[in-house]
C-alpha positions in Angstrom: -2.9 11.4 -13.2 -1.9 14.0 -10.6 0.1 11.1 -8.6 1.9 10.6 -12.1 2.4 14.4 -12.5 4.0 15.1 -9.0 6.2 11.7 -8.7 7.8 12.7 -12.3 8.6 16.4 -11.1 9.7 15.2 -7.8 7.7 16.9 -5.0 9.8 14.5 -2.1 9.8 16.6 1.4 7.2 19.1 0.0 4.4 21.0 0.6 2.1 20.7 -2.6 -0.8 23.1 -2.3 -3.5 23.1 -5.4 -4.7 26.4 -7.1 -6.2 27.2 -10.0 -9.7 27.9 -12.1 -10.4 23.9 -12.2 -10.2 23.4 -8.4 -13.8 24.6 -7.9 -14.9 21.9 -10.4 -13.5 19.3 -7.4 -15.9 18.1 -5.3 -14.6 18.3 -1.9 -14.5 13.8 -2.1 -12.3 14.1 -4.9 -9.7 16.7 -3.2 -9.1 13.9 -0.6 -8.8 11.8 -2.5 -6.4 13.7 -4.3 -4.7 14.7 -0.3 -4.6 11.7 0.8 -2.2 10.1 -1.9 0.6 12.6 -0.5 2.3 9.7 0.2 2.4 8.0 -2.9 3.4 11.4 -4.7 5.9 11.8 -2.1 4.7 15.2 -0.6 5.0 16.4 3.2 1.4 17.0 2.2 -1.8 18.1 -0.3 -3.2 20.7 0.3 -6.3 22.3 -0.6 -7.4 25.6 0.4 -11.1 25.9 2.1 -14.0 27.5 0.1 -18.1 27.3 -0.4 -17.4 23.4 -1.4 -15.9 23.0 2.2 -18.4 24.4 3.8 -21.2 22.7 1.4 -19.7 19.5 2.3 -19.5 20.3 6.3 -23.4 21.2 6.3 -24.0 18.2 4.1 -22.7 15.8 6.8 -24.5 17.2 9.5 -21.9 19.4 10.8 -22.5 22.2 13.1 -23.4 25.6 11.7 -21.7 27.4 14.3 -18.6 25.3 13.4 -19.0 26.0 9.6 -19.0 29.6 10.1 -16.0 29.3 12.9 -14.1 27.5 9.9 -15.1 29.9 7.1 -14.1 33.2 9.5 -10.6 31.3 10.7 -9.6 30.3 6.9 -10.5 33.9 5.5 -8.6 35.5 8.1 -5.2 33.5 7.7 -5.1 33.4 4.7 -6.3 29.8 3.8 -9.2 30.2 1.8 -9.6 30.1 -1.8 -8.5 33.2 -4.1 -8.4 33.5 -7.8 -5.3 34.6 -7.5 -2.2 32.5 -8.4 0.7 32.9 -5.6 4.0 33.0 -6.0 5.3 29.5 -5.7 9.0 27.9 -5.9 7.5 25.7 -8.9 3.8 25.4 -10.9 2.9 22.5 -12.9 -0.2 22.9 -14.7 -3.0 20.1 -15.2 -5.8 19.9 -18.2 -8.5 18.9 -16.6 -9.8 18.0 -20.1 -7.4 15.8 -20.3 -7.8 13.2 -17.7 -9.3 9.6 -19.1 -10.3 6.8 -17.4 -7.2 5.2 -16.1 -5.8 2.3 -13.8 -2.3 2.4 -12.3 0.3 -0.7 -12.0 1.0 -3.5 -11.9 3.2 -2.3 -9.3 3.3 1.5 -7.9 0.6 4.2 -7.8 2.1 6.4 -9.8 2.4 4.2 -12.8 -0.8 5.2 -14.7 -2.4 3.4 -17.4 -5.1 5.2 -19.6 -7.8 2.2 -19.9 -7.5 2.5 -24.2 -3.9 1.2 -23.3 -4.3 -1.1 -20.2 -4.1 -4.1 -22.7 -1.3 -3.6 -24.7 0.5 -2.2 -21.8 -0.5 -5.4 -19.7 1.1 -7.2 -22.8 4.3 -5.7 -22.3 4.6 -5.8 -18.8 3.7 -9.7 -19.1 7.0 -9.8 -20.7 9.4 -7.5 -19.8 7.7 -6.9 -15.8 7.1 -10.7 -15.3 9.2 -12.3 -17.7 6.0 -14.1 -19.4 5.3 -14.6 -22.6 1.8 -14.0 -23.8 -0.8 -16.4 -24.4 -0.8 -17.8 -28.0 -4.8 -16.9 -28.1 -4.7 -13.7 -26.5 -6.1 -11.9 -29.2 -10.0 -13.8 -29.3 -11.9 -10.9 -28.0 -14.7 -13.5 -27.2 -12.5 -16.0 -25.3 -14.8 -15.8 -22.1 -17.9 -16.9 -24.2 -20.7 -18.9 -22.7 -20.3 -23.0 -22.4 -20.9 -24.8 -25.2 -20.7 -22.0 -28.0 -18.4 -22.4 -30.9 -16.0 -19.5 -29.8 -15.5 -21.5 -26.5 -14.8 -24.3 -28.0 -12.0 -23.6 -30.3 -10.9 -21.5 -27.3 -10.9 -24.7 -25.1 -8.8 -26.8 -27.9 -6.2 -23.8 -28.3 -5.6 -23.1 -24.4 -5.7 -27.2 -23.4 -2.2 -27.5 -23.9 -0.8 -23.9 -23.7 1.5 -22.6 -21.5 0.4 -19.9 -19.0 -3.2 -21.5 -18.8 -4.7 -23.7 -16.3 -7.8 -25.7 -16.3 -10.0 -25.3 -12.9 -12.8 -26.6 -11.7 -14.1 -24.4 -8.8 -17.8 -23.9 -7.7 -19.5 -26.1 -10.0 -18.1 -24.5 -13.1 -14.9 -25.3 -15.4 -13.1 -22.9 -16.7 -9.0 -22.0 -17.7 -7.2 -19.8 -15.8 -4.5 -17.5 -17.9 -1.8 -14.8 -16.9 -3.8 -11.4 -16.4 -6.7 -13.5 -15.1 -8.4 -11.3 -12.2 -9.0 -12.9 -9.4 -9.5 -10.2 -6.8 -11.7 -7.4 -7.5 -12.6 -5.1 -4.4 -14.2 -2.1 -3.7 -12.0 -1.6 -0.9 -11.8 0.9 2.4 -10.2 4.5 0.9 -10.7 7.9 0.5 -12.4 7.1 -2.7 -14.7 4.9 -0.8 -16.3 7.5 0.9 -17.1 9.5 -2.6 -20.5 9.7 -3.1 -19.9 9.9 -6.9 -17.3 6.8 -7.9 -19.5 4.6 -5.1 -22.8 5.5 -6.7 -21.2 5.2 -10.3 -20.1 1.9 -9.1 -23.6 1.2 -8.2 -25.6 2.5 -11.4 -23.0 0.6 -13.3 -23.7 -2.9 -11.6 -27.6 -2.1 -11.7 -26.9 -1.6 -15.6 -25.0 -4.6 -15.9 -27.1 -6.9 -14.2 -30.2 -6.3 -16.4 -28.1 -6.5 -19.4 -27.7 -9.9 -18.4 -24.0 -10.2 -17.7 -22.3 -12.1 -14.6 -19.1 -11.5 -12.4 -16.2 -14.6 -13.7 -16.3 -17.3 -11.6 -12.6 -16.9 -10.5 -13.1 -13.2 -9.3 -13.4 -13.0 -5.8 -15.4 -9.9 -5.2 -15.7 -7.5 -2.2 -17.5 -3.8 -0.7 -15.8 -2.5 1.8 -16.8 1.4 2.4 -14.7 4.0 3.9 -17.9 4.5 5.9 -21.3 3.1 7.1 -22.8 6.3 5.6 -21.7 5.0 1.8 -24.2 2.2 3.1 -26.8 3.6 3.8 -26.9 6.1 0.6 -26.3 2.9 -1.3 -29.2 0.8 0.3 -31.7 4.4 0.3 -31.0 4.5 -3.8 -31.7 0.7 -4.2 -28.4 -0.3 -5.7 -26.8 -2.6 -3.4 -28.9 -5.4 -3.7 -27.3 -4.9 -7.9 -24.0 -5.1 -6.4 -24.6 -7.8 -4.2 -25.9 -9.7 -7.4 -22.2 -9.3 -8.6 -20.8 -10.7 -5.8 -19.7 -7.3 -4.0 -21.3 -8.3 -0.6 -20.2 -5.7 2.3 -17.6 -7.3 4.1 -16.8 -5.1 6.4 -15.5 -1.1 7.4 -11.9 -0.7 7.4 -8.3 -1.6 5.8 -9.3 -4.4 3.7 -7.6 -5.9 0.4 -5.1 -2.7 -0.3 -3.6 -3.5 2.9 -3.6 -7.5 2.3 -6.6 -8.4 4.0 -7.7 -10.0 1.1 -8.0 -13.0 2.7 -6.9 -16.3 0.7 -8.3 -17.3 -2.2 -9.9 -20.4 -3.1 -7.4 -23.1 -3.1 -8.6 -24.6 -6.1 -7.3 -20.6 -7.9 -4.1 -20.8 -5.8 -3.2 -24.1 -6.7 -4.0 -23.1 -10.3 -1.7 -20.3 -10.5 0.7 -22.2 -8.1 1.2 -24.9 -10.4 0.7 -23.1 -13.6 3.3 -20.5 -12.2 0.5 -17.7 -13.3 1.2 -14.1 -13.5 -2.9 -13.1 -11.4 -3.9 -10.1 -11.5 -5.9 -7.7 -8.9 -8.2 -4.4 -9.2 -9.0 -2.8 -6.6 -10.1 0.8 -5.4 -7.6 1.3 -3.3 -4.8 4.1 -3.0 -1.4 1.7 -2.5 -0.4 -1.7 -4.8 2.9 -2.0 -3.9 4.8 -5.6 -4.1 3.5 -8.0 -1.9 0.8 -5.9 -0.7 -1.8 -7.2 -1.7 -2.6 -10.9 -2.0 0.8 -13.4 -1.9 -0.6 -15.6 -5.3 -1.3 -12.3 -7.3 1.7 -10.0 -8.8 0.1 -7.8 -10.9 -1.9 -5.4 -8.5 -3.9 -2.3 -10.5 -5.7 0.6 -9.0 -9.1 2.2 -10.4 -12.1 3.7 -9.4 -14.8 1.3 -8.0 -16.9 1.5 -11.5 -13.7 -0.1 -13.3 -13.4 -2.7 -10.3 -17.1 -3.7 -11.6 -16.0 -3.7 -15.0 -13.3 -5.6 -14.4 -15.0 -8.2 -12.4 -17.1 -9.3 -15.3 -14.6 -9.0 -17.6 -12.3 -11.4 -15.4 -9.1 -10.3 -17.1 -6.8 -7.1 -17.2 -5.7 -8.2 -21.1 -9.4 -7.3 -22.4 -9.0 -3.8 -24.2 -12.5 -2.5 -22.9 -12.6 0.6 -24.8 -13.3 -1.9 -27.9 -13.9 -5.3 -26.8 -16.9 -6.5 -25.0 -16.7 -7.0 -21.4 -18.6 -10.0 -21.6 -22.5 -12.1 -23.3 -25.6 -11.1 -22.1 -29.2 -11.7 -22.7 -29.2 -13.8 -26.2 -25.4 -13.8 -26.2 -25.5 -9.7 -27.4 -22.1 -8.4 -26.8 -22.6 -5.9 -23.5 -19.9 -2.9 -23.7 -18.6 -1.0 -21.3 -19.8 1.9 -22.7 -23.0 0.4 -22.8 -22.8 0.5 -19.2 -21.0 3.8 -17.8 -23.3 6.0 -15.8 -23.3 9.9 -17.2 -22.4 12.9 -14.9 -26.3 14.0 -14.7 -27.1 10.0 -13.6 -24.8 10.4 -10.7 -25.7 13.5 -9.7 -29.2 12.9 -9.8 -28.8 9.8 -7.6 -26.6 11.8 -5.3 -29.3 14.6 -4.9 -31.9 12.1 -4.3 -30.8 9.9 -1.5 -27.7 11.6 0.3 -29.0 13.3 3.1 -27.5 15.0 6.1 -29.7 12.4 8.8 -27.3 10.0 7.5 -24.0 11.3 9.1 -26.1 12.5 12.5 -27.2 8.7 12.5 -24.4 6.9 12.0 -22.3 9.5 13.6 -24.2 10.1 16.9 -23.6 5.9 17.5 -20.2 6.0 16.4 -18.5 5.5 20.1 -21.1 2.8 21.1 -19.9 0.1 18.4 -21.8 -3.5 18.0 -23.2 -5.8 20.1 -19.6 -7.9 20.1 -17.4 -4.6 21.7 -20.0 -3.4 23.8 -19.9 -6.9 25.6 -15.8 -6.8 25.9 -15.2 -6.7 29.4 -12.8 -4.2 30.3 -9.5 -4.2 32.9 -8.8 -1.3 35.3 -5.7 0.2 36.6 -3.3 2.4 35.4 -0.8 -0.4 33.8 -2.1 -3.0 31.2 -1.1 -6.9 32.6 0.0 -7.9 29.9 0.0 -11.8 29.4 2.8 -13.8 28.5 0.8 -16.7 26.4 -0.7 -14.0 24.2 0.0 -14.0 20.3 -1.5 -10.4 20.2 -0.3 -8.7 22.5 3.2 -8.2 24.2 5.2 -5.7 26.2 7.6 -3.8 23.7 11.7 -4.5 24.5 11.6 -0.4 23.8 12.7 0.7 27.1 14.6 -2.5 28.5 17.7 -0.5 28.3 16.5 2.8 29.0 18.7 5.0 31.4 17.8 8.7 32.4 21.0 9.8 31.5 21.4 10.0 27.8 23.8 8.1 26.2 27.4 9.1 24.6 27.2 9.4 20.9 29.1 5.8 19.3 31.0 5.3 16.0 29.6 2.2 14.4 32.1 -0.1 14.2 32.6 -3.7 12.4 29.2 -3.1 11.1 27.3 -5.4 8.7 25.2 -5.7 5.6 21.7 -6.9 6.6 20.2 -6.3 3.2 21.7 -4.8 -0.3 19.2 -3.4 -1.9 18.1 -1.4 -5.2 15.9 1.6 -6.0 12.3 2.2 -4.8 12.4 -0.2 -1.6 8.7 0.6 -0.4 7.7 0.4 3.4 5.8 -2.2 2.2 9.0 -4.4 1.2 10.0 -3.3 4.8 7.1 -3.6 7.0 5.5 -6.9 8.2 1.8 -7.1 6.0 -0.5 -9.3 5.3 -0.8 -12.6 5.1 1.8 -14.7 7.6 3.0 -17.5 5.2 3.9 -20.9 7.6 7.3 -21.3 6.5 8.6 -17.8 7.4 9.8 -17.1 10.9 6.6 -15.3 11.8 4.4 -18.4 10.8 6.8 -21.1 13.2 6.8 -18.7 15.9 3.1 -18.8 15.7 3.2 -22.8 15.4 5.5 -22.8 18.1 2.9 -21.3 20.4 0.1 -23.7 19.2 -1.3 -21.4 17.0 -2.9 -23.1 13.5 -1.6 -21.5 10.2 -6.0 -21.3 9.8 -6.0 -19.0 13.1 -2.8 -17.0 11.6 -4.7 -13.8 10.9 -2.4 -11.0 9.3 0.5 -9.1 10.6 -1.8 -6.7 10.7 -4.0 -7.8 13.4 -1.2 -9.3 15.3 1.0 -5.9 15.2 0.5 -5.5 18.9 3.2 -8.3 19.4 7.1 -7.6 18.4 8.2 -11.0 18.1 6.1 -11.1 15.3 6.7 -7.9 13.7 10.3 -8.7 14.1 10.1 -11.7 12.4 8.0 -9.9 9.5 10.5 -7.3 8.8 11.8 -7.6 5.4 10.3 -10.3 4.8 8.3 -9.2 1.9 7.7 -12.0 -0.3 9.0 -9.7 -3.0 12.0 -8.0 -1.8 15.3 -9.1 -3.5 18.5 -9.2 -1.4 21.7 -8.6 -3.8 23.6 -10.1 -0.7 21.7 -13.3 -2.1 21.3 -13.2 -6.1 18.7 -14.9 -7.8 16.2 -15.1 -4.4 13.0 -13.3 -3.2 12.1 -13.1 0.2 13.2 -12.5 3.6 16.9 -14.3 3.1 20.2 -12.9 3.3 23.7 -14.1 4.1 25.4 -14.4 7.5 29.2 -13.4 6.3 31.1 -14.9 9.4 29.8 -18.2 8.8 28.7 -18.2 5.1 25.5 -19.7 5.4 22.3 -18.4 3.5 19.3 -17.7 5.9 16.2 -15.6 6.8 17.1 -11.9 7.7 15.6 -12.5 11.2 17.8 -15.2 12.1 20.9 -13.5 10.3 20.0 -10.6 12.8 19.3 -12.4 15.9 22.8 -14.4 15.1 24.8 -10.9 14.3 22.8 -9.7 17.8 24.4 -12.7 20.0 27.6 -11.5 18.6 27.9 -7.9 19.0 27.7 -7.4 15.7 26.0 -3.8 14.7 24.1 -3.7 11.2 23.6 -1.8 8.3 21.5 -1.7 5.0 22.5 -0.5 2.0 20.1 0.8 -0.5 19.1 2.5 -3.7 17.6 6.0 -4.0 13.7 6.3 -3.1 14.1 4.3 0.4 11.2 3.7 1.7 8.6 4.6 -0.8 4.7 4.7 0.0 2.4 5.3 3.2 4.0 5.7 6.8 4.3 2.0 7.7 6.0 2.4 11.4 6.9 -0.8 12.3 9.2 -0.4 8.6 11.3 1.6 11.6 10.6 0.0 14.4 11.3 -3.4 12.8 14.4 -2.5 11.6 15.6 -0.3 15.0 14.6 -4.1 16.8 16.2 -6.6 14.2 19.7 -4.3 15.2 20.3 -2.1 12.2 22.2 1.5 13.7 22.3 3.1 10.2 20.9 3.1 6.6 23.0 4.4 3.8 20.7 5.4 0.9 20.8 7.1 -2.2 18.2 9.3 -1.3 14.5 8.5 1.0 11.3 9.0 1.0 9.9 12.0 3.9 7.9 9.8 6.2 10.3 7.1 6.5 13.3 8.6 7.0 11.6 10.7 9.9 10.3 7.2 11.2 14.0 6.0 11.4 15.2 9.0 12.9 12.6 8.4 15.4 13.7 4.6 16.3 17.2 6.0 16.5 18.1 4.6 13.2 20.6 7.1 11.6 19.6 7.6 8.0 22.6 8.6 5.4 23.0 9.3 2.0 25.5 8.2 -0.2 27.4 11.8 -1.0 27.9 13.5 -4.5 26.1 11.1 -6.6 27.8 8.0 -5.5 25.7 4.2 -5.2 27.1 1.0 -3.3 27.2 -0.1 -7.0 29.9 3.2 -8.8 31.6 2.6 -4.8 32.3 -1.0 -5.8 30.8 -2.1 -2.7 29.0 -5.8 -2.7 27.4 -6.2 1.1 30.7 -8.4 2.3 32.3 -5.7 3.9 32.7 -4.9 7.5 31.8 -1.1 7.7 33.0 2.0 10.3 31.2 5.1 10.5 32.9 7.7 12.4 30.7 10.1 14.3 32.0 13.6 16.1 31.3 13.9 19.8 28.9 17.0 18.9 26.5 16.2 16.3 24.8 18.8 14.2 22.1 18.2 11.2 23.1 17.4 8.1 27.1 16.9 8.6 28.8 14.8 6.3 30.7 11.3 7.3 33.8 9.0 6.9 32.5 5.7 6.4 35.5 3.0 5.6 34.3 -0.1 4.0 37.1 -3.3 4.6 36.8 -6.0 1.9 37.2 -9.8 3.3 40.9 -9.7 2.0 41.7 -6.4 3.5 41.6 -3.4 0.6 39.4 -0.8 2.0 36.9 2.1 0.4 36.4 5.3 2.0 33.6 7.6 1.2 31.4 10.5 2.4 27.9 9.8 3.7 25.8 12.7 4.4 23.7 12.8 7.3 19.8 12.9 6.9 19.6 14.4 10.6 17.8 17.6 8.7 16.9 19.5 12.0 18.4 19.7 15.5 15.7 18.3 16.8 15.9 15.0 14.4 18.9 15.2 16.3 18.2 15.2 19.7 16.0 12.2 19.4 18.0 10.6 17.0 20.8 11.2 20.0 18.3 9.8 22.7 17.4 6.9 21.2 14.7 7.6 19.6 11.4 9.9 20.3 9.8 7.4 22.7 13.2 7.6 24.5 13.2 11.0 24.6 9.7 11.3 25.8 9.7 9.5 28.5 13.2 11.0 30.1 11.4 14.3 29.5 8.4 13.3 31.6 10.5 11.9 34.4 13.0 14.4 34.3 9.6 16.9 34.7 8.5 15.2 37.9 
């Protein structure tokens, strides 16, 4: 709700710091959860101001009380802890707290929130209009997902035998059919949320509820834990409700970025091939903060957020087109219909559980081991000296071309000249339609590298994982599975057009080619560039596949900064203008002039030549907002600058 709240007002670039009477009802989990979606909001950052629940939570988790009353003395005396007393702000939006309902947000963005009383009909509707679906002819049978054999599954089985947007599968032992908004992923996955005592141990008392009603997870969810935190458990195994989550199928899997960051891993192939072949609309639920296109899992489009009691929920209801405010999430014991309010811990139940087995010894334990690691990284053999050896026949790891053509003397300011379209794009292009993540498909240039060096598309990994090598990471970057090139209508992917020779091919190769001939690049794009979470290599992908300058309507903070820091110069499109009012259509050959003296924020001639000669001039304005964006943006780039200012210190 407050992501929804701050992207509608527009908080881009800004410092967002929460006040008012209903803050002390947030428990300090909540407020970072709240923090740490500055990104999605847009926000330079979310601030909360320090009071008793700060320091209630710093003795909780073992923290020093010398360190507690250090941080309560510093925040009192500048100014950063709590008052009563409303500043003076340059805007205040005001939240009900009363208001807020259980919600889930997608199928696309985090800020897209759907109360759960409207997820169905709203999952309807984006079926159609989102996905270009229609709906299934039975979608209204509440009781669709009743047991074998019974009556209801029966005439279900005759109606969906022939339909469109089902698919029969068997899988595990069981038969079953598969439908658009069918939920094959449901994780519990590594957040902020992750490490709240209260939506974790809801989660759990939830499951535990479930379980002895008699229900089951669907036999097409694939189901995952992964805590923000080895803490979550232990406070999970101490109140005796993993082994009810584990019954469910949400096994620990691991601690770290897991399915929100498309470590999903692949589904069965007997799903995938379902939805392949059935051209399915799957859906995901996870507890994550980011479900951005392409993110998640490459077989599932619609990707919803919600707190890990919902991911439950939705496991055993197996679909995002159930309305489970009214409809049942599933049979139990004597094929009673088991509700989700049936099942929904109270307030006092959590709070109880909380009291009862979160203890401070749990953060000193896992806390004073933290550095030693398992068995597996404390038997890594480690290299000495003060420069890594890198190894040529690694797929991991590989020296960075950052500094090849690094001189100490800084480099004369360059018009762009001849430039190219890499990539026309529209609004809301995410880091995530940027940035190399996830899973590395075979067919992309990142998958016959890998084949290439003997590498089996089983041993692929994620981008992820293999980050540390920029052949890769090239090869990844905007390559989003998603992404649609206007240079190429009608395609999604990683393709675009290489205008000297005509020919339609992957951005990578397209860059390489325009590389071998001298031949700067540009993207042009909608307003919102690069929406969501910091996403580096969205920079330093495009600073490597040769693009000099992006012309935007208008960017997101982080990665704008980011390109300014690869040396990428980031414009806007002045008074109002698009590439789409300029008349511009990616086939042009593009100029930017540039004064010898640059200062932030000037504004631009850039001359856009159509094939058959007619030009269009317009103003850009520069996105250089500080002189020190543009000093690095002049150097190269901050590691450029770093490094000439630590040899020019020798």
């Amino acid at each position: 709700a407050v992501t929804q709240m701050l992207r509608t007002h527009g908080v881009v670039g800004k410092f967002v710091e929460f006040c008012g009477s209903g803050l002390t009802r947030l428990s300090l989990a909540d407020r970072a959860t709240i923090a740490n979606m500055a990104p999605e909001y847009g926000a330079t950052c979310g601030f909360f101001p320090v009071d008793d629940e700060t320091l209630t939570y710093m003795r909780n988790s073992a923290r020093d009380e010398k360190l507690v009353k250090t941080v309560e003395a510093y925040s009192k005396e500048q100014g950063l802890w709590h008052s009563d007393e409303i500043a003076a702000y340059s805007d205040l939006l005001t939240l009900d707290m009363s208001s807020v309902e259980p919600s889930l947000a997608g199928p696309k963005r985090p800020q897209d929130r759907i109360s759960l009383s409207a997820m169905k009909s709203q999952w309807e509707d984006d079926l159609s209009t989102t996905f270009g679906k229609a709906a299934h002819v039975n979608n209204s049978t509440p009781d669709r997902f009743a047991g074998e054999g019974s009556q209801a599954a029966i005439e279900y089985e005759a109606a969906t035998a022939t339909a469109e947007g089902s698919a029969e599968v068997e899988y595990n032992g069981q038969r079953f059919h598969l439908e658009h908004g069918a939920v094959v992923i449901a994780a519990i996955t590594s957040c902020t949320n992750t490490s709240n005592p209260s939506v974790m141990l809801g989660a759990g008392l939830l499951a535990k509820k479930a379980v002895e009603a008699g229900l089951v997870t669907k036999p097409w969810v694939k189901t995952s834990l992964a805590p923000g935190s080895k803490v979550v458990t232990e406070y999970l195994k101490a109140s005796g409700l993993l082994p009810y989550l584990e019954k469910l199928g949400f096994y620990l899997v691991g601690y770290g970025c897991t399915t929100c960051i498309g470590n999903s891993g692949p589904l069965p192939e007997e799903i995938s091939k379902a939805i392949e072949e059935a051209d399915l609309v799957a859906a995901s639920v996870l507890s994550g903060n980011r479900n951005f296109e392409g993110r998640i899992n490459p077989h599932v489009r619609a990707n919803y957020l919600a707190s890990p009691p919902l991911v439950v929920a939705y496991a055993l209801a197996g679909t995002v087109e159930r309305d489970l405010i009214h409809e049942p999430l599933g049979e139990g014991e004597g094929g009673k219909p088991v509700y989700l309010k049936d099942l929904w811990p109270s307030q006092e139940e959590i709070k109880q559980t909380i009291t009862e087995t979160l203890k401070p010894e749990m953060f000193r334990e896992q806390y004073a081991k933290i550095y030693d690691g398992p068995e597996y990284w404390q038997n890594i053999q480690g290299v000495g000296g003060e420069l890594y050896n890198f190894d040529e026949n690694s797929t991991y790891i590989q020296e960075p071309p950052f500094f090849t053509s690094l001189t100490l003397d800084v480099p004369p300011v360059e018009p762009v000249r001849g430039g190219r379209v890499l990539a026309l794009l529209g609004d809301s292009i995410t880091t995530d339609h940027i940035s190399p993540a996830g899973a590395i498909a075979p067919t992309s240039p990142a998958g016959q590298y890998l084949i290439s060096k003997g590498v089996t598309p089983r041993d692929f990994n994620s981008y992820g994982s293999r980050r540390g090598n920029h052949e890769i990471m090239m090869r990844g970057t905007f390559a989003n599975i998603r992404i649609k090139n206007r240079l190429v209508p009608g395609t999604e992917g990683g393709v675009t057009k290489h205008f000297p020779s005509g020919e339609q091919m992957s951005i990578y190769d397209a860059a390489m080619r325009y590389q071998s001939e001298n031949v700067p690049l540009v993207v042009l794009a909608g307003t919102e560039y690069g929406t969501g979470s910091s996403r580096d290599w969205a920079a330093k992908g495009t600073y490597l596949l040769g693009v000099k300058a992006v012309i935007a309507g208008s960017y997101e903070r982080i990665h704008r900064s980011n390109l300014v820091f690869m040396g990428v110069l980031p414009l806007e499109f002045a008074d109002g203008a698009t590439w789409k009012s300029l008349g511009l259509t990616g086939d042009e050959t593009f100029d930017i002039e540039l004064p010898n003296t640059v200062e932030p924020r000037q504004r631009y001639t850039v001359k856009a030549t159509k094939p058959q000669g007619a030009t269009i001039e317009f103003t850009a304005q520069s996105r250089l907002d500080s002189a020190v964006e543009v000093r690095y943006w002049q150097q190269g780039g901050i590691l450029h600058t770093v490094l000439r200012d630590l040899l020019q210190a020798k």
